[in-house]
Structures are given as C-alpha cells and as structure tokens.
N, C-alpha and C positions, 0 to 999 in steps of 0.2 A: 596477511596484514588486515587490520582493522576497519573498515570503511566506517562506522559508526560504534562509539563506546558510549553506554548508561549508566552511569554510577551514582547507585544509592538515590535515586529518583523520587521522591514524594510528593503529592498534596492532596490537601486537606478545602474541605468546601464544609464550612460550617462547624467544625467538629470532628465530621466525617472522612477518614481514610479513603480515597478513593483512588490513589494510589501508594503504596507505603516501602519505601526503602527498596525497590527496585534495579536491579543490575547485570546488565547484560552487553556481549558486544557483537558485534555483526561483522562478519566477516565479506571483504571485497568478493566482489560474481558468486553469492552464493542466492540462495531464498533461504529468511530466515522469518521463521512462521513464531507469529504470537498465538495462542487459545485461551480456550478458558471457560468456564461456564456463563451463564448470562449475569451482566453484573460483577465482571471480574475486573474489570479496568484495563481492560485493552482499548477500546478508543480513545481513551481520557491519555491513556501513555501517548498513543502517537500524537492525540495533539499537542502533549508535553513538550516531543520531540521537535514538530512542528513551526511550533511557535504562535499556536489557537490558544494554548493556557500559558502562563507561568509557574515554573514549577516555585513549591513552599521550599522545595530544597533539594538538593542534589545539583548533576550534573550532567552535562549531555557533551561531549565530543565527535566532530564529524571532521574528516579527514584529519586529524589529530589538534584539531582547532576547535574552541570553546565556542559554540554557538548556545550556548543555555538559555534561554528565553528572548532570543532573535526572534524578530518578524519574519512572519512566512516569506515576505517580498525578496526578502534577505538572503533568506535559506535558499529560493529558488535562484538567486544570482551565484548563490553558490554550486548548487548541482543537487538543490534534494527536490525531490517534486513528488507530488502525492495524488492521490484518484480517491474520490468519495465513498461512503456506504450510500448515501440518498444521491442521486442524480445529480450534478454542478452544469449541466447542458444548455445553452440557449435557443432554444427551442424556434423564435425566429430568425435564427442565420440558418445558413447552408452547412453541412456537414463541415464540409473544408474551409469555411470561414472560421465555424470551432477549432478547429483544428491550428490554425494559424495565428491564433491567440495566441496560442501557444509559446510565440515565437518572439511574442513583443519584447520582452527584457533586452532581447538580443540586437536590435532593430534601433536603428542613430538615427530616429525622423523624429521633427519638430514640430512643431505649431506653422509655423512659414514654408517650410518645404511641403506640408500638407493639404496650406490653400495653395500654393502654387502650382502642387503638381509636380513637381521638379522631377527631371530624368531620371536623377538616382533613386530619388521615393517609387517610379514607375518601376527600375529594373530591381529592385528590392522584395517590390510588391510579388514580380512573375518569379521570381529566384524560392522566396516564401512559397508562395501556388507548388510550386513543382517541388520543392519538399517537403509538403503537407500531401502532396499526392503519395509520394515514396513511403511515407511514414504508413498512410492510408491503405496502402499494399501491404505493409508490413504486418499489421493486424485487422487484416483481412477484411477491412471495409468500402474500400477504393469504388464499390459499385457504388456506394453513398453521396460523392464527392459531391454533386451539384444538389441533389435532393436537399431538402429542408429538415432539418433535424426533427421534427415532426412526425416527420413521417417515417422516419424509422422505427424499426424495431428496440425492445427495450438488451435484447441481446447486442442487439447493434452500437446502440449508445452505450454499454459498458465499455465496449472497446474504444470506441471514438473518445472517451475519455483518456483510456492510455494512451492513442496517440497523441493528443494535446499535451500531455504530459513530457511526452517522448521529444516533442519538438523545442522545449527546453533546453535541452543536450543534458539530461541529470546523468552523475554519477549513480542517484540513488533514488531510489521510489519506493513509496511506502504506500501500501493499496489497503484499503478499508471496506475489506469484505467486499472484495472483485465479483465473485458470483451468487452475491444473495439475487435471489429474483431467477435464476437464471435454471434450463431445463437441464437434463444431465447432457444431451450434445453439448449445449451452450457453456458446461462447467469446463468440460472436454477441450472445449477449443479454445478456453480463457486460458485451463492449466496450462496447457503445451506452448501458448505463445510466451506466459510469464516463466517456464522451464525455459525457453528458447533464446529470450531475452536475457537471462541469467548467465547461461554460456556463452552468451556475445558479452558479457563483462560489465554488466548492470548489475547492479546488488540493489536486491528486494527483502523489504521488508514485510509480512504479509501479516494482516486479522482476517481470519474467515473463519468459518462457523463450518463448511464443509468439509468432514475429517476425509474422507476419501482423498481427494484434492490435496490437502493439508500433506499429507502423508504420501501423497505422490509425487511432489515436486521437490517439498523441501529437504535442504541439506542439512538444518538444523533449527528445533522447535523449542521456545521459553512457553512453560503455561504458566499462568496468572490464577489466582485464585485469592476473592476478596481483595484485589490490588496488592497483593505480595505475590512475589515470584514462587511460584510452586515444584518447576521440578526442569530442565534443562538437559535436550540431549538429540540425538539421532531421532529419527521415525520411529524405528525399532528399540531405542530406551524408550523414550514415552509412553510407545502403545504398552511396551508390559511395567512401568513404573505401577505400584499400588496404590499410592498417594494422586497420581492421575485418574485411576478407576475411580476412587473414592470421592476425590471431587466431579467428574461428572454424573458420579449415582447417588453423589445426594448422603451417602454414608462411610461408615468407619470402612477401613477395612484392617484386618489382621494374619496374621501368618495362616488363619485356619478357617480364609473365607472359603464358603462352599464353591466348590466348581459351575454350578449354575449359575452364578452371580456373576464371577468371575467371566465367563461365557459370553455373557449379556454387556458387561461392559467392553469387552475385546470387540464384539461385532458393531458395536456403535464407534467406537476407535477404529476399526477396520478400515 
C-alpha cells in the first residue's frame, strides 16, 4: 500500500522548470531515496511535498488524502515530519528541550494552565521528559540529554534532529540529506538507524548525495534529472540503468560506451 502518491508534480519559478511533471509513489515501511545530480530538484520536490512551496501543478496524496499545498503545520498533524539539509537546532536550549519540541502539536496546554502551573501541565511536562529521553536512546543520543545543544557534536545534532521529528508520532519522514557533513562512521550509524526505523514501520522518504548509503538502505530509488523523473527502480536497476550513468557523467551514453567510462561511473554509484 501507498503511504505517499506524486502525480505529475510541477513548478515553475520565473520561467524556469525546476520541477516538471514529476511522478512517483512511496510505498508504507520502506526508504524510498530521491538522487540526482546537482541542480536536479530534489529539494525543491520535497518542499513541494512539504508544504515550503506550492506546486504550479500536479498533485500530492498522503495516506490516500489530497494534501497538495497544505501547510507544513498541517502536514505534521497529520504524520508527515521532515529533518533539514542545513541544521533547524536551537542552539540555546538543551538537547531534550529540542527534542520536546517536538511534541508540541500533540500537547492540550493553554495560556492559563501555563501561568498557573496547573498539575496536569506539570505531569505532561515529566511524561514529555521521559519520552524525549526514550526517543534520545533510540538514535543514539541520550548522553546529550541535559548538555546544551551547543556543545555538541555536528554528528550529534543530525540525529537529535530525527529525534524531534520522531516525537511527532509521523507516519512518514522525509530527510534532506541526513548525512551531508558527516564522517563515513557518522554516515554508518545515520544509515542503519534510518534502515532500523524503516522496519519498525516508518516510511522514509530520502535526498542524499551519499550513493553508498543511498544504495544500502533503500528499497526503492526515483532519480531526478533537470527536475524530470529520470529513471525508477531497485539499487541494482539504477546502479546499471545507462540514462543514470550518463546523467551523473555529464554525457551521452550509448549501446557502445567504452568499458572505462562505464567502470568510472559504476564505482561512483557503488
């Protein structure tokens, strides 16, 4: 079943294409990985999806419901929640204060029960704490809990962001280049918790730039090229699709590419 359907997605900024007639559907508890070369319009789609842009056209369905150009606020009541390419972190709260942000939508307190105090705002409060802590365990941050987001690590804070996200309760998450910035341990330990999360029955939607990674988790990849859909399949379609070599090398390629070339672009898909 579907957790997320694209159809025929466009727009336009000025003239410019920068997504064009795009279509694709995401299937429940898998990872389903966007690529593309630089300039393909994979950020610009997921904020399509989002609710950052409006689309010129097309259509977006999630959970077989027409969300097409809802507000993010919207989307996140419904179960879609997203983690940045550039850091979204508050830098003067504590780890687990970020983290319980997280939680707000979900959270019946007022203006009045908040200068007061009131018992139930307190037991809310510790009920939040202690599943921002679990969450915190979950993706491997929990040493952070009190610290200052500051002072962590920038590996650290990619995760700290999924847990915020995670505390939502989403159906679906859509991550925008999870491991740019990050060392190959630090790619390692992003993969396997966004694989891990997948088989507990999360469905992710992934942009990354890391084909290692890309090609390790995911159950099924769309690449982008020039904001059209380029090519749709398995790991193993993609990496030997030709129309995929040829858009990451920059050139044609035809039945009678030389095997050097050929070579070059498989160990960069690798």
């Amino acid at each position: 079943m579907n957790s997320l359907e694209v159809k025929s997605l466009t727009k336009v900024f000025g003239g410019l294409y920068a997504v064009q007639d795009a279509s694709f559907n995401v299937r429940k508890g898998t990872v389903h990985s966007l690529i593309g070369p630089n300039g393909a319009g994979k950020t610009t789609l997921i904020n399509l999806i989002t609710g950052m842009y409006t689309p010129t056209s097309g259509q977006v369905l999630f959970e077989s419901q027409d969300i097409t150009g809802l507000a993010p606020q919207k989307l996140a009541a419904r179960g879609m929640a997203r983690t940045f390419q550039n850091l979204q972190v508050c830098m003067n709260m504590s780890a687990i204060e970020n983290v319980m942000v997280g939680a707000h939508l979900r959270q019946n307190t007022g203006l009045i029960a908040g200068l007061l105090s009131l018992p139930r705002l307190r037991a809310d409060d510790r009920a939040c704490r202690a599943e921002a802590l679990e969450v915190m365990a979950q993706v491997g941050v929990a040493v952070y809990a009190d610290a200052q987001a500051s002072q962590m690590s920038y590996g650290a804070l990619k995760r700290l962001e999924i847990a915020r996200a995670l505390m939502t309760h989403p159906k679906m998450m859509l991550m925008d280049e999870p491991a740019a910035g990050l060392n190959p341990t630090e790619t390692a330990e992003v993969g396997q918790l966004i694989r891990r999360l997948a088989d507990q029955g999360l469905t992710v939607l992934l942009v990354e730039h890391d084909m290692p990674l890309v090609m390790g988790i995911s159950n099924t990849i769309t690449v982008l090229d020039h904001g059209k859909k380029l090519a749709e399949g398995t790991p193993a379609e993609v990496r030997a699709n030709p129309e995929v070599i040829a858009a990451y090398l920059g050139a044609e390629v035809d039945e009678e590419m030389d095997n050097e070339v050929e070579s070059q672009a498989q160990e960069e898909l690798a």
